[in-house]
N, C-alpha and C positions, 0 to 999 in steps of 0.2 A: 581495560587498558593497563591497569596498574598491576592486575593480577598477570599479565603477560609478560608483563618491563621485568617483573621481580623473576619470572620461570626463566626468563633470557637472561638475567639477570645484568639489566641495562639502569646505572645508574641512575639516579633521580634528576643530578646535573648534566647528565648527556643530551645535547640538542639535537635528537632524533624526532621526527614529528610519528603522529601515532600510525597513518602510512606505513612509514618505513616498518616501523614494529610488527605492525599485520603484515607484510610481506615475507618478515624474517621467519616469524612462526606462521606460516601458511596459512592466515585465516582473514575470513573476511567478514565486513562486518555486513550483521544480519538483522538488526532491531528494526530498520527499516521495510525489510521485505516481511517481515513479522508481520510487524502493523495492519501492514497491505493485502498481505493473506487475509487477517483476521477482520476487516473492514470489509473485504470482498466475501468472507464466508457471514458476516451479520448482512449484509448488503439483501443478500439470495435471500437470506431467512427472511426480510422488510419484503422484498418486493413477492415474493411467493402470496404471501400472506393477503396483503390488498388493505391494508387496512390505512390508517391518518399517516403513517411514519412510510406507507408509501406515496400519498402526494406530497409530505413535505422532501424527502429525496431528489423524488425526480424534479421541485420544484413548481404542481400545480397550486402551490398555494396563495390564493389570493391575501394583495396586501402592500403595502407602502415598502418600497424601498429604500433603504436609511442610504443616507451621503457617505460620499469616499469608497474608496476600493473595493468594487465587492471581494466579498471572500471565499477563497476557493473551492467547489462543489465538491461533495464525496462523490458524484457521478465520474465531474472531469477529471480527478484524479485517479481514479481506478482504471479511467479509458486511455490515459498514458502509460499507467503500468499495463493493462491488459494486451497493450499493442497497438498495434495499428487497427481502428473501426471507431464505428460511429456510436452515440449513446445510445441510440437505438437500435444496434445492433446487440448494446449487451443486453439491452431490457428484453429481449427477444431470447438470449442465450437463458437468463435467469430462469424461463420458464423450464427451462429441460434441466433438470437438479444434473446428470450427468456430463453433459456437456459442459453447465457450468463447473462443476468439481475439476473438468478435465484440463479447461480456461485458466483456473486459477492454479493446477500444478503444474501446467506449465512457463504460467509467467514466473513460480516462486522457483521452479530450475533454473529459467535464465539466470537470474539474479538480477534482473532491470528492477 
């Protein structure tokens, strides 16, 4: 953002939020869909495999659970950027390397 204020060359004092600045210079931000990518392409590589980092993912792991909010699963979160389906519809995709590649280039086009 600071590198883009200075190329537009938008004061430090102007009350512009950073919004406004990504519109001006036509860009959007992307460290989030980054992320998402990269979580969903380690994701394949865990569940392909079979091994302890695939039951503690999907959750078969036995064991107490601590008080207060749980916290949010790398499953459910991939299954809201992925779109509309069920968990088990992508533990199903995972298996086919292709269809998964194809899942995840096109939810990083949408930009969701």
């Amino acid at each position: 953002m600071w590198f883009l204020r200075r190329m537009l060359r938008i004061p430090w004092t102007a009350k512009k939020t950073n919004d406004r600045v990504l519109n001006e210079a036509n860009k959007r931000r992307s460290l989030i869909r980054t992320i998402r990518k990269r979580q969903a392409t380690f994701l394949g590589t865990v569940m392909r495999r079979g091994k302890l980092e695939h039951l503690v993912t999907t959750g078969k792991f036995e064991g107490k659970r601590s008080r207060g909010r749980q916290r949010e699963k790398i499953m459910d979160g991939l299954a809201t950027w992925l779109g509309p389906g069920k968990v088990s519809d992508i533990l199903a995709a995972v298996k086919d390397r292709d269809l998964w590649r194809d899942m995840i280039a096109n939810a990083y086009k949408q930009g969701t």
